[in-house]
CHARMM-style PDB file with segment names, atoms N, HN, CA, C and O in Angstrom:
ATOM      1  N   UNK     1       0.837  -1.180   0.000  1.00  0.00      PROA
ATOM      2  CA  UNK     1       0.000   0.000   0.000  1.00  0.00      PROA
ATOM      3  C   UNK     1       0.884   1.246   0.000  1.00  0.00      PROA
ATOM      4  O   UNK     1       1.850   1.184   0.760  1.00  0.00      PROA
ATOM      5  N   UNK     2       0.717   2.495  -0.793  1.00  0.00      PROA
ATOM      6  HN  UNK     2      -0.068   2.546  -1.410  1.00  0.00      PROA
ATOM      7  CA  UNK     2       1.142   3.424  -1.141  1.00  0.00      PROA
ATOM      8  C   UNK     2       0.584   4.391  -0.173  1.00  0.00      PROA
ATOM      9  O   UNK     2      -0.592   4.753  -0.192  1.00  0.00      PROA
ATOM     10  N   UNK     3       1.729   4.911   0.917  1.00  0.00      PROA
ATOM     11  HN  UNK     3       2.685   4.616   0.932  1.00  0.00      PROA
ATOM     12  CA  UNK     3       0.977   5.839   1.799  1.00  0.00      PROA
ATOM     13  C   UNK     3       0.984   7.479   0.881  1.00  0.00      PROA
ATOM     14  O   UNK     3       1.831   7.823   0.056  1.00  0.00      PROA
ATOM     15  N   UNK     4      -0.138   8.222   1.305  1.00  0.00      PROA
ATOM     16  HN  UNK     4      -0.826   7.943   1.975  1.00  0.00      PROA
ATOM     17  CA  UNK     4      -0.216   9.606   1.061  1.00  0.00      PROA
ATOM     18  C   UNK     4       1.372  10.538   1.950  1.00  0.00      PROA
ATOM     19  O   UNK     4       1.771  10.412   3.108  1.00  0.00      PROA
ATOM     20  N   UNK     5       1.829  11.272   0.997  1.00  0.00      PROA
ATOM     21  HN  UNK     5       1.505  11.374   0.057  1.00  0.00      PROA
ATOM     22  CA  UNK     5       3.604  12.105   1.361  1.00  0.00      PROA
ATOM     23  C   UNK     5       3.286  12.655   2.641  1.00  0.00      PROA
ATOM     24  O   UNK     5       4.320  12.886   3.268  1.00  0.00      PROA
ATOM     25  N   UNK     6       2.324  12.929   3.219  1.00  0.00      PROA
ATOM     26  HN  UNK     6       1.485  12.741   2.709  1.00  0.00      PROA
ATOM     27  CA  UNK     6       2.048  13.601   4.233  1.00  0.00      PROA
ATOM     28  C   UNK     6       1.728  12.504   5.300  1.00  0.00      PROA
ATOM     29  O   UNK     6       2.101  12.959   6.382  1.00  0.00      PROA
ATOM     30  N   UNK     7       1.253  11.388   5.445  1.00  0.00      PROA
ATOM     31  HN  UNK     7       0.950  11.019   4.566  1.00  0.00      PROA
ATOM     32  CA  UNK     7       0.849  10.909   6.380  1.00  0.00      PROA
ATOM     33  C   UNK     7       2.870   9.418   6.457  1.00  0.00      PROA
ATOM     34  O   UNK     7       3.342   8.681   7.322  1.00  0.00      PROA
ATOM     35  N   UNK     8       3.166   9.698   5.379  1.00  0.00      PROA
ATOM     36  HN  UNK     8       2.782  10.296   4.676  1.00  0.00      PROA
ATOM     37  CA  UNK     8       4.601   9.243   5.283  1.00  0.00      PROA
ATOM     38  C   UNK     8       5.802   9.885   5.711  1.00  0.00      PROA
ATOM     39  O   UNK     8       6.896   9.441   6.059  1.00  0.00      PROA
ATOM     40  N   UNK     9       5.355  10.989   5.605  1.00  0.00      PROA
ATOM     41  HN  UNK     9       4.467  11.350   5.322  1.00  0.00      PROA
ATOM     42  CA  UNK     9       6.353  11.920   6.298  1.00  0.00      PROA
ATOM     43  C   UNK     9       6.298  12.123   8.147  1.00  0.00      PROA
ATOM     44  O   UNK     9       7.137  12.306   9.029  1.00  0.00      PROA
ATOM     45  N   UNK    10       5.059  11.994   8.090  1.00  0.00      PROA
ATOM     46  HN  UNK    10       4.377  11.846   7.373  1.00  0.00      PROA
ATOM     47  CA  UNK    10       4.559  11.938   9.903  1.00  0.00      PROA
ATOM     48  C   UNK    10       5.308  11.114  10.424  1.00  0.00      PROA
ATOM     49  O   UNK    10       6.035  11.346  11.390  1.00  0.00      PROA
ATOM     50  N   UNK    11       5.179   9.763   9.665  1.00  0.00      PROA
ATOM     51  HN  UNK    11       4.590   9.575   8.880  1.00  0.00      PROA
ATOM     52  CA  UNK    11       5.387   8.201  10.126  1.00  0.00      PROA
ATOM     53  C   UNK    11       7.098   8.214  10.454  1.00  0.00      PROA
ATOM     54  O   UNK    11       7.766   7.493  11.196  1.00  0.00      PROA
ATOM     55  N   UNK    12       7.524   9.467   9.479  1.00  0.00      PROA
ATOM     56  HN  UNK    12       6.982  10.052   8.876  1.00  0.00      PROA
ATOM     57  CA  UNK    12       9.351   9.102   8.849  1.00  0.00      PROA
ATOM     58  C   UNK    12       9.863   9.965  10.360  1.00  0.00      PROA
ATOM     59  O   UNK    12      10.905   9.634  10.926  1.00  0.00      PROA
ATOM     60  N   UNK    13       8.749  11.375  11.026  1.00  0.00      PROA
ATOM     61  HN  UNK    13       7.902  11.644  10.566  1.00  0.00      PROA
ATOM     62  CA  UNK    13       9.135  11.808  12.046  1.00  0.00      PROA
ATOM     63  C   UNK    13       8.825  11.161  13.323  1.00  0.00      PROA
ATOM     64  O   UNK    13       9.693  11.181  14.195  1.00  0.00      PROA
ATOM     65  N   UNK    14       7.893  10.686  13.510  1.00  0.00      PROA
ATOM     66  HN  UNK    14       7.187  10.670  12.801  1.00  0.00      PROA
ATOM     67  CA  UNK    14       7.629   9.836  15.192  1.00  0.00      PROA
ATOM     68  C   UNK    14       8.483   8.938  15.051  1.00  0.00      PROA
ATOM     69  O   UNK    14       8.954   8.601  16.137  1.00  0.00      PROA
ATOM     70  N   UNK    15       9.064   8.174  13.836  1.00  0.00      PROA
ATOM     71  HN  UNK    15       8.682   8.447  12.953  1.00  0.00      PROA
ATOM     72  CA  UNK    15      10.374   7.241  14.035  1.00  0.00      PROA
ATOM     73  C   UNK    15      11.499   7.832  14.470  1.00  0.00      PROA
ATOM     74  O   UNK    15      12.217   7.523  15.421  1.00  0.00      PROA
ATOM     75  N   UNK    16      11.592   8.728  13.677  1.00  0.00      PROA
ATOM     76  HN  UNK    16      11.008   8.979  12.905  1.00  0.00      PROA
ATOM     77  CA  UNK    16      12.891   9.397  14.588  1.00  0.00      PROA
ATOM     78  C   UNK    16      13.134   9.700  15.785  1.00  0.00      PROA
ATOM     79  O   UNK    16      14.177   9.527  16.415  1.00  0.00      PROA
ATOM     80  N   UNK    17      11.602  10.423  16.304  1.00  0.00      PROA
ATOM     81  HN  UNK    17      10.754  10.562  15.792  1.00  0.00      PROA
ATOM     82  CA  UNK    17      11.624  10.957  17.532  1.00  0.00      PROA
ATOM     83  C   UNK    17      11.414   9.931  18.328  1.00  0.00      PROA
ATOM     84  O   UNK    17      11.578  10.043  19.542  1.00  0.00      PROA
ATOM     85  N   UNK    18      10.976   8.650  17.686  1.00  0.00      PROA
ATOM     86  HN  UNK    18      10.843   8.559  16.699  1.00  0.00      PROA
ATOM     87  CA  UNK    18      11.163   7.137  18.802  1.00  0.00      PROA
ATOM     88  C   UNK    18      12.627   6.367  18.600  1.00  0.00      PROA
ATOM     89  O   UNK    18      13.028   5.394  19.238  1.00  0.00      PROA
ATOM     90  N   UNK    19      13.153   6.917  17.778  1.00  0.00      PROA
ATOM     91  HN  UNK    19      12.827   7.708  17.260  1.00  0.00      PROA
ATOM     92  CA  UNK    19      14.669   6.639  18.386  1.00  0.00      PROA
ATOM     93  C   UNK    19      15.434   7.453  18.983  1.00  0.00      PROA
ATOM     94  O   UNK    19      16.499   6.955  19.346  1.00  0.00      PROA
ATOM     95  N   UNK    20      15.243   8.782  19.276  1.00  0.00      PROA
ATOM     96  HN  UNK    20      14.377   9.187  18.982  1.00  0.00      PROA
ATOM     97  CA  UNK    20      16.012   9.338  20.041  1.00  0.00      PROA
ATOM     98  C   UNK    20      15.639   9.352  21.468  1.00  0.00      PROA
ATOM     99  O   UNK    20      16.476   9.469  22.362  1.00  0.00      PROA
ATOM    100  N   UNK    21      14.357   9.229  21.672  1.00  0.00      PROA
ATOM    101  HN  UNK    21      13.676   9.134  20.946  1.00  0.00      PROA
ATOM    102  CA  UNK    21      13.851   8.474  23.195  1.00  0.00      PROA
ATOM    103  C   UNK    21      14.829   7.353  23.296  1.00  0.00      PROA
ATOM    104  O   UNK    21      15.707   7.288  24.156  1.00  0.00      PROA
ATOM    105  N   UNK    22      14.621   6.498  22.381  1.00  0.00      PROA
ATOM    106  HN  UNK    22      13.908   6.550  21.682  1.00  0.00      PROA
ATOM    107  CA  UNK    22      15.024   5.031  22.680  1.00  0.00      PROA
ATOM    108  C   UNK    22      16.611   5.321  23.127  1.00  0.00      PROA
ATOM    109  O   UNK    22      17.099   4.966  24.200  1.00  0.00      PROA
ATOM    110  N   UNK    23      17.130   5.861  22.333  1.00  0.00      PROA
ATOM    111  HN  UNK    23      16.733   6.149  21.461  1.00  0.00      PROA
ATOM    112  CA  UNK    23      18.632   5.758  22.685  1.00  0.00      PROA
ATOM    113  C   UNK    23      19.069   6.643  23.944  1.00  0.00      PROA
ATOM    114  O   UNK    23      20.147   6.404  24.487  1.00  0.00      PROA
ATOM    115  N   UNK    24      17.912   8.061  24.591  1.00  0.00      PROA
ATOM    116  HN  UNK    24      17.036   8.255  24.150  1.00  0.00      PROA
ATOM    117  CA  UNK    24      18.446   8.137  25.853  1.00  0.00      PROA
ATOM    118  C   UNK    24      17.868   8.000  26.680  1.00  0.00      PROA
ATOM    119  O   UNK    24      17.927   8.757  27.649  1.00  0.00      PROA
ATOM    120  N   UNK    25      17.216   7.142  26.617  1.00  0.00      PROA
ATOM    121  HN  UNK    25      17.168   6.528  25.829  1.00  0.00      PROA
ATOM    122  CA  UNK    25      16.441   5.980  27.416  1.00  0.00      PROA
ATOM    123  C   UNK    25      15.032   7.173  28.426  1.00  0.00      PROA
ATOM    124  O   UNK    25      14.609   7.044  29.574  1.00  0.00      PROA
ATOM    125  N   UNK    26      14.725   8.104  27.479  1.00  0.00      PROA
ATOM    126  HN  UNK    26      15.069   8.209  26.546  1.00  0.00      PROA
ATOM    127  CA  UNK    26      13.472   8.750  28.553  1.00  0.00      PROA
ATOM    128  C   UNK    26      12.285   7.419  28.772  1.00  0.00      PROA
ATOM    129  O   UNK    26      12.459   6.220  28.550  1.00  0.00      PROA
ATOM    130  N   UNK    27      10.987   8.162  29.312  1.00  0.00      PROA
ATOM    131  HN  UNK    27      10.846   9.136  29.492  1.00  0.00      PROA
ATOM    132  CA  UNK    27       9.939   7.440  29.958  1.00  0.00      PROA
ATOM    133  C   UNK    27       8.739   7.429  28.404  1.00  0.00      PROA
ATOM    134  O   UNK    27       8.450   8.085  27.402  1.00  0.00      PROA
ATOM    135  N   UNK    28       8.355   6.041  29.229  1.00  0.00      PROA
ATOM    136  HN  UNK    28       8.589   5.508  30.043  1.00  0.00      PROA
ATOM    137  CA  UNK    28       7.315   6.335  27.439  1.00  0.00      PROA
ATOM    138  C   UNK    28       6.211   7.323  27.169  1.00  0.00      PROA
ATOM    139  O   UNK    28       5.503   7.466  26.173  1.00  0.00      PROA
ATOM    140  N   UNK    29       6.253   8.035  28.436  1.00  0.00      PROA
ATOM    141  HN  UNK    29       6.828   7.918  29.246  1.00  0.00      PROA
ATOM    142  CA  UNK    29       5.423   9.256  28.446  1.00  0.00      PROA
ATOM    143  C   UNK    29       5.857  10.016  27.575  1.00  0.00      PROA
ATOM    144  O   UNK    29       5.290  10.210  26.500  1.00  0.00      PROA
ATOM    145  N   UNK    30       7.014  10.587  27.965  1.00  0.00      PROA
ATOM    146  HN  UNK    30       7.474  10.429  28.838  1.00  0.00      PROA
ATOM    147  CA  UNK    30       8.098  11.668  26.985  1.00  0.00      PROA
ATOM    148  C   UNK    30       7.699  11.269  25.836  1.00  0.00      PROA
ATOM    149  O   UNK    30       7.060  12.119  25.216  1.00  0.00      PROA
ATOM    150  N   UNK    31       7.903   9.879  25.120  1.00  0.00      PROA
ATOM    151  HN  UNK    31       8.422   9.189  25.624  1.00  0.00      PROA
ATOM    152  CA  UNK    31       7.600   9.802  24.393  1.00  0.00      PROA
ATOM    153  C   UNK    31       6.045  10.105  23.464  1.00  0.00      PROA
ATOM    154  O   UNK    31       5.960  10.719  22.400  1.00  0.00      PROA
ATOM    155  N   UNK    32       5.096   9.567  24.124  1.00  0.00      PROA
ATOM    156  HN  UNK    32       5.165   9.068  24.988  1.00  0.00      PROA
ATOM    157  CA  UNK    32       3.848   9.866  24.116  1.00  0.00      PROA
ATOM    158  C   UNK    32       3.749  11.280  23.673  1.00  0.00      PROA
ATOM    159  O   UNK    32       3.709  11.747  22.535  1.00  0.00      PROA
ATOM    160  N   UNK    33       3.720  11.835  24.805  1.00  0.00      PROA
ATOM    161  HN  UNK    33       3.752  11.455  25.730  1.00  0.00      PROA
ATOM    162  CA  UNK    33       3.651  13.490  24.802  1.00  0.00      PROA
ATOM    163  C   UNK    33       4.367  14.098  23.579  1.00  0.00      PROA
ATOM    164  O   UNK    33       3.980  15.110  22.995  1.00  0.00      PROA
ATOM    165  N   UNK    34       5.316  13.462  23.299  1.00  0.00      PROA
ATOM    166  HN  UNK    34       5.630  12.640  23.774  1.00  0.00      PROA
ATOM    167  CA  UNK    34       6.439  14.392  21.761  1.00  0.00      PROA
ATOM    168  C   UNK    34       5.233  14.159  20.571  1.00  0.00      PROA
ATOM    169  O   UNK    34       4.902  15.007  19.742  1.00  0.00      PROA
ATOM    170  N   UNK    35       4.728  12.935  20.695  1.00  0.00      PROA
ATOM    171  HN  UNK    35       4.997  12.247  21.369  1.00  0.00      PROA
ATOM    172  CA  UNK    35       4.113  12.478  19.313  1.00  0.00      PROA
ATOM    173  C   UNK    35       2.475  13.231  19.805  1.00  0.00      PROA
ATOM    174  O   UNK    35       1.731  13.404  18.839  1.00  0.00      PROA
ATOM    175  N   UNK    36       2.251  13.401  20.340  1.00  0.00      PROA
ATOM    176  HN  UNK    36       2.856  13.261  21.124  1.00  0.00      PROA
ATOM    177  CA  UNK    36       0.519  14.386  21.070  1.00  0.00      PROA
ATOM    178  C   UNK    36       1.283  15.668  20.230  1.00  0.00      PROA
ATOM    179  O   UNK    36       1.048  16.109  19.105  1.00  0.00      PROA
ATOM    180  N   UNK    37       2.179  16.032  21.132  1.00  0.00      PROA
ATOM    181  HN  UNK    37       2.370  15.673  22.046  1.00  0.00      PROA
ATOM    182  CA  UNK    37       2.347  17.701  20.700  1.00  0.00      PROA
ATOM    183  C   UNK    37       2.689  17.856  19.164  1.00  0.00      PROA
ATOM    184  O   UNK    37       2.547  18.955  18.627  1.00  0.00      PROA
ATOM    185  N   UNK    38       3.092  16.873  18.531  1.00  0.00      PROA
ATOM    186  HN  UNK    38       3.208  15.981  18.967  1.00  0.00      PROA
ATOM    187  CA  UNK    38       3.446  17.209  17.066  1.00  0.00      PROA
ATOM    188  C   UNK    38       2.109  16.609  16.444  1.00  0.00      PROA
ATOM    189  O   UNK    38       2.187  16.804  15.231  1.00  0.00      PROA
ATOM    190  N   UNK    39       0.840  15.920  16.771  1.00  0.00      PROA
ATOM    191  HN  UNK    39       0.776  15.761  17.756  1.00  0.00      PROA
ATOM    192  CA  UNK    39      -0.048  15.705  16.532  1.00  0.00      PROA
ATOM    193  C   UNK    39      -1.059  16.877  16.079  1.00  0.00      PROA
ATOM    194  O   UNK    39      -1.636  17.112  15.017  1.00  0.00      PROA
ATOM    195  N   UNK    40      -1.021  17.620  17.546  1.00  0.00      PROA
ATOM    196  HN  UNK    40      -0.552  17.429  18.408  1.00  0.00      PROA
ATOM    197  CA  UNK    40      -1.819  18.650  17.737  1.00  0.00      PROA
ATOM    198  C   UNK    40      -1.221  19.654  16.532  1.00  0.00      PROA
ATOM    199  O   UNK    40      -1.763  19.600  15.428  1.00  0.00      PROA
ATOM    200  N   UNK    41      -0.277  20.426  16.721  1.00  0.00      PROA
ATOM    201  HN  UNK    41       0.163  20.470  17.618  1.00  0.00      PROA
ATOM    202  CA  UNK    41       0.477  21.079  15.660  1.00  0.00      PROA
ATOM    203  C   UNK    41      -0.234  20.967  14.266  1.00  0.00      PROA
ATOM    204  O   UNK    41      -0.788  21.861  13.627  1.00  0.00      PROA
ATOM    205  N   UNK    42      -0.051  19.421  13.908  1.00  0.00      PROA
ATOM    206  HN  UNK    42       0.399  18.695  14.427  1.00  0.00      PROA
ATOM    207  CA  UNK    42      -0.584  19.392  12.862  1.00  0.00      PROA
ATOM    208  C   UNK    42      -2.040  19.421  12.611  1.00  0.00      PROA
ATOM    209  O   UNK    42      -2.205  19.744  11.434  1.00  0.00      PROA
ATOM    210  N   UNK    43      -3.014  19.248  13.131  1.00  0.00      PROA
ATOM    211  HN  UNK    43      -2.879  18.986  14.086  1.00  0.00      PROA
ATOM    212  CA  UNK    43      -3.827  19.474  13.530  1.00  0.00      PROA
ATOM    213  C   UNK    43      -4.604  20.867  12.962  1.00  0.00      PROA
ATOM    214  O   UNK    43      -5.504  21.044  12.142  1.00  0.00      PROA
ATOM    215  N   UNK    44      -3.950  21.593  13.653  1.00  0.00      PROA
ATOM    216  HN  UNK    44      -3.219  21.450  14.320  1.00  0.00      PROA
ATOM    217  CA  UNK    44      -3.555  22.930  13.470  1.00  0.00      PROA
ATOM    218  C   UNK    44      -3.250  23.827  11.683  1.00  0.00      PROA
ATOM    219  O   UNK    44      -4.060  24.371  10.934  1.00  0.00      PROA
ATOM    220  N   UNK    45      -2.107  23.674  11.586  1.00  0.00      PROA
ATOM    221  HN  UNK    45      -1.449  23.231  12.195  1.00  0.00      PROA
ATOM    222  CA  UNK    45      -1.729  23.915  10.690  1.00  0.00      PROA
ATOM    223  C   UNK    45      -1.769  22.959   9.406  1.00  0.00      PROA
ATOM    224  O   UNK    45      -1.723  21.732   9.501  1.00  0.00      PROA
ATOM    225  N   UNK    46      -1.862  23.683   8.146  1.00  0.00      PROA
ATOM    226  HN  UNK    46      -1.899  24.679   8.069  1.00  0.00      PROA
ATOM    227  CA  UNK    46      -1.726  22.572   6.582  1.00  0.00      PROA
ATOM    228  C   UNK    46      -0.461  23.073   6.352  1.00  0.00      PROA
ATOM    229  O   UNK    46      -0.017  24.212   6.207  1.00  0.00      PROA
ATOM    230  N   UNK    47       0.036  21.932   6.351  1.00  0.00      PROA
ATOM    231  HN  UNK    47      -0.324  21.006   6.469  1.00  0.00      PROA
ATOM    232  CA  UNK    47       1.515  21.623   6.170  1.00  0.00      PROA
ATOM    233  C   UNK    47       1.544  20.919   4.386  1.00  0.00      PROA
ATOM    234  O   UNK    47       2.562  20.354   3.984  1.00  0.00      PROA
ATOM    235  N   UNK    48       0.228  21.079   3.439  1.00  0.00      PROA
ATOM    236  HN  UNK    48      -0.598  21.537   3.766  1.00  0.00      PROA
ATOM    237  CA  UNK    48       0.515  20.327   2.308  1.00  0.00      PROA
ATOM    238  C   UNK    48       0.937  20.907   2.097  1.00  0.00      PROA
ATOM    239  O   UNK    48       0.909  22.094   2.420  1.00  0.00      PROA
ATOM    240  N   UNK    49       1.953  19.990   1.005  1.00  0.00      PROA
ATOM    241  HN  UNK    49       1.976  19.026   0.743  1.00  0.00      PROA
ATOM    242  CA  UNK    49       3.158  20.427   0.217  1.00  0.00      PROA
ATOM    243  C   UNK    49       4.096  20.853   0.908  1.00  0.00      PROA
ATOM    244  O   UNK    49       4.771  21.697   0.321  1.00  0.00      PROA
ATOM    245  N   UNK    50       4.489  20.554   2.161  1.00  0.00      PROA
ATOM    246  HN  UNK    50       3.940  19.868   2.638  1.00  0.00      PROA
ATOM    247  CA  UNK    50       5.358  20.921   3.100  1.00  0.00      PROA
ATOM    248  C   UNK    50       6.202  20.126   3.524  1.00  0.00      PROA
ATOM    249  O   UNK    50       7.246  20.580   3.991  1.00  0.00      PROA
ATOM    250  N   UNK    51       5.941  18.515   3.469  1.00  0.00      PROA
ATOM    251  HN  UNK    51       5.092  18.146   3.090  1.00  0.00      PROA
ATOM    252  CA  UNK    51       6.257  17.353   3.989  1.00  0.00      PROA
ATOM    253  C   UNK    51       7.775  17.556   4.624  1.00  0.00      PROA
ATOM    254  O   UNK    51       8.314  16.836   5.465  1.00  0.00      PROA
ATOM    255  N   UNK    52       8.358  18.845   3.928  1.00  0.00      PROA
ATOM    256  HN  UNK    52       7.920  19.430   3.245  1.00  0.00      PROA
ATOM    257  CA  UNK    52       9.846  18.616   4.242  1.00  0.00      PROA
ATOM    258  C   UNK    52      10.101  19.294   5.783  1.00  0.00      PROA
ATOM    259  O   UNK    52      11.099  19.097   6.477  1.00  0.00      PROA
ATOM    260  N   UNK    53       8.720  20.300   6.195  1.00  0.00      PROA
ATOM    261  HN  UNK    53       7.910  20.460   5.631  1.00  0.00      PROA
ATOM    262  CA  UNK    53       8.406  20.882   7.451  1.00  0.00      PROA
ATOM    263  C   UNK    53       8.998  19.912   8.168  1.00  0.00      PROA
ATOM    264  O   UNK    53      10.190  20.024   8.452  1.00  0.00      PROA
ATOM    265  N   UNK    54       8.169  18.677   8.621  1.00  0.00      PROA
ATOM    266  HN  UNK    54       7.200  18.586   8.391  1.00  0.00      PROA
ATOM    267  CA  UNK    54       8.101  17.872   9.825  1.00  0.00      PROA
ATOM    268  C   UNK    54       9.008  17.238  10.031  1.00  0.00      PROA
ATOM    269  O   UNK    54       8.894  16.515  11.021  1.00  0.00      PROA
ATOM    270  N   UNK    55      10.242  17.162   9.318  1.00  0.00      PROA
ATOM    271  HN  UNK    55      10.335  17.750   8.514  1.00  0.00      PROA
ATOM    272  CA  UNK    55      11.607  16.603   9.528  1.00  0.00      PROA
ATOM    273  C   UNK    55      11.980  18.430  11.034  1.00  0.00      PROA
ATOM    274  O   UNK    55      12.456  18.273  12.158  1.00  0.00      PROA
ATOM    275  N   UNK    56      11.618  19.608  10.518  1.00  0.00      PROA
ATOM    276  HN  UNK    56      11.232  19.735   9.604  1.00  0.00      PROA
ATOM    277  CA  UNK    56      12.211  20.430  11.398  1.00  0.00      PROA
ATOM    278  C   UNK    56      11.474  20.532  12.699  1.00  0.00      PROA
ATOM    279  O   UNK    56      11.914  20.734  13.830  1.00  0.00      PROA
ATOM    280  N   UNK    57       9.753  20.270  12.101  1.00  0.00      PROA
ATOM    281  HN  UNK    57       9.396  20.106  11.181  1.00  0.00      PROA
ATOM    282  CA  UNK    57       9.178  20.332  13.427  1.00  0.00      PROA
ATOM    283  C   UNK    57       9.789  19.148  14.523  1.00  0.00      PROA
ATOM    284  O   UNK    57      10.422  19.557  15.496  1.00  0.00      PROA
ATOM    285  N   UNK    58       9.630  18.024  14.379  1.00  0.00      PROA
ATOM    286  HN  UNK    58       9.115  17.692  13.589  1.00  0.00      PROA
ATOM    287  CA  UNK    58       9.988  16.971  15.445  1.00  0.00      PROA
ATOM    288  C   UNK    58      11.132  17.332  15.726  1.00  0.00      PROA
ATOM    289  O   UNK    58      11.030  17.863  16.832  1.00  0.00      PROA
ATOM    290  N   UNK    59      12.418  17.378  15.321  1.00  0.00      PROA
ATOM    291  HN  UNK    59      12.500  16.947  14.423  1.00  0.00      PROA
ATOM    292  CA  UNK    59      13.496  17.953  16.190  1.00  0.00      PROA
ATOM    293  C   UNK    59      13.355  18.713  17.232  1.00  0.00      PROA
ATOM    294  O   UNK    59      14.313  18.581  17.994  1.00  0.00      PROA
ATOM    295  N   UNK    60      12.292  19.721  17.728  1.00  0.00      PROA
ATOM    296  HN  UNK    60      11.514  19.829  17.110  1.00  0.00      PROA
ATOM    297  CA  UNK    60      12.403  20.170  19.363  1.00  0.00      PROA
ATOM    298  C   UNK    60      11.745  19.154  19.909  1.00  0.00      PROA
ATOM    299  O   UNK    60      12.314  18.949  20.981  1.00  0.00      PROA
ATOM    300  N   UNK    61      10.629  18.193  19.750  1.00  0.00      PROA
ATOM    301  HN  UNK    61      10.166  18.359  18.879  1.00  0.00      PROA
ATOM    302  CA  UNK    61      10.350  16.481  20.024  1.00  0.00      PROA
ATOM    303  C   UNK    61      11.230  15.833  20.518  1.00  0.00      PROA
ATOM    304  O   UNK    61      11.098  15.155  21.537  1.00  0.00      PROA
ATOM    305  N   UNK    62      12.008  15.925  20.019  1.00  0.00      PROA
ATOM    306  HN  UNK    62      12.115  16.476  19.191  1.00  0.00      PROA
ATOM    307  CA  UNK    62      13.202  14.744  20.034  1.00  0.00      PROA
ATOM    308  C   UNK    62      13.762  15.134  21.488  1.00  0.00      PROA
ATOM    309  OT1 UNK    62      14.706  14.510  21.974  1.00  0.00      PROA
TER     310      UNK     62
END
C-alpha cells in the first residue's frame, strides 16, 4: 500500500523521535507526549506540500 507524502512523512518523524527516546532511554510518556504535541500542531496547521516541514518540526520532540 502506497501511503499519502504527508501521512509518510509523519510516520518518517515519530520514528525518529522514537529513536532518540530510545537511545536516551526517557519514559514512554516523553515519548507519548512528543508524538501528542506534534499531533496537535498538525492538527492545526496545513503543512501540504510541506512534507519537508516535519523533519524540522519533530526535532524540538526529540
Amino acid at each position: 500500500m502506497v501511503l499519502p507524502e504527508g501521512v509518510r512523512a509523519r510516520q518518517d518523524a515519530v520514528n525518529g523521535m522514537l529513536k532518540v527516546h530510545s537511545y536516551h532511554n526517557f519514559r514512554p510518556e516523553t515519548a507519548y507526549l512528543s508524538v501528542t504535541h506534534l499531533d496537535r500542531f498538525l492538527c492545526t496547521y496545513d503543512l501540504s506540500g510541506k512534507e519537508w516541514s516535519l523533519h524540522l518540526l519533530s526535532e524540538p520532540c526529540e
